[in-house]
C-alpha positions, 0 to 999 in steps of 0.5 A, spaced: 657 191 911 660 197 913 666 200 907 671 205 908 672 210 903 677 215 901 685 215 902 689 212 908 695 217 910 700 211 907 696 211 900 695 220 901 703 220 903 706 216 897 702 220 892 704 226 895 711 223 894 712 221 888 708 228 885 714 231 888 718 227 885 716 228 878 715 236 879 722 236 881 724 232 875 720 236 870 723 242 873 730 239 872 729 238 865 726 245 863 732 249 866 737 245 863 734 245 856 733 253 856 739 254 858 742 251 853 747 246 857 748 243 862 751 248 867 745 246 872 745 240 876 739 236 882 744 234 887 742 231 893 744 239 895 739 241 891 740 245 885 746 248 884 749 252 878 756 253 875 757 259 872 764 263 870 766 270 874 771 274 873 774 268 869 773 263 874 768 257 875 764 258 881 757 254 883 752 257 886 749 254 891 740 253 892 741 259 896 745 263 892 752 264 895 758 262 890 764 258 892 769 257 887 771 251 885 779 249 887 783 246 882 788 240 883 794 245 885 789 249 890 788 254 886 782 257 882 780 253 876 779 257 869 773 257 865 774 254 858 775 258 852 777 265 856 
């Protein structure tokens, strides 16, 4: 009787899945925790950052380009304590 051996492609995609998932995770984890708060959040954009500019919140998106957070009134929101 002949036996197979080794991974078949479904098996090999789903470790390589859920090792993404836990590197994304532990990543997410390590950034919030050095900075101290929790001004970087995982969405289903990717990872983006909120930041006060000229007393302005904006987010900083996975490539790096600000957009400025609109308020209720269309204008600019504030960063507290400023």
């Amino acid at each position: 009787m002949k036996t197979n051996h080794g991974f078949t492609l479904i098996e090999l995609m789903m470790v390589i899945a859920i090792g993404f998932i836990i590197v994304i995770a532990v990543f997410g984890f390590f950034a919030v925790s050095q900075n101290g708060s929790s001004n970087v959040s995982m969405g289903i954009n990717g990872l983006t950052e909120s930041r006060c500019i000229d007393g302005y919140k904006f987010i900083i998106g996975q490539r790096g380009f600000p957009q400025q957070v609109i308020g209720d009134n269309g204008g600019g929101v504030k960063c507290e304590g400023m």
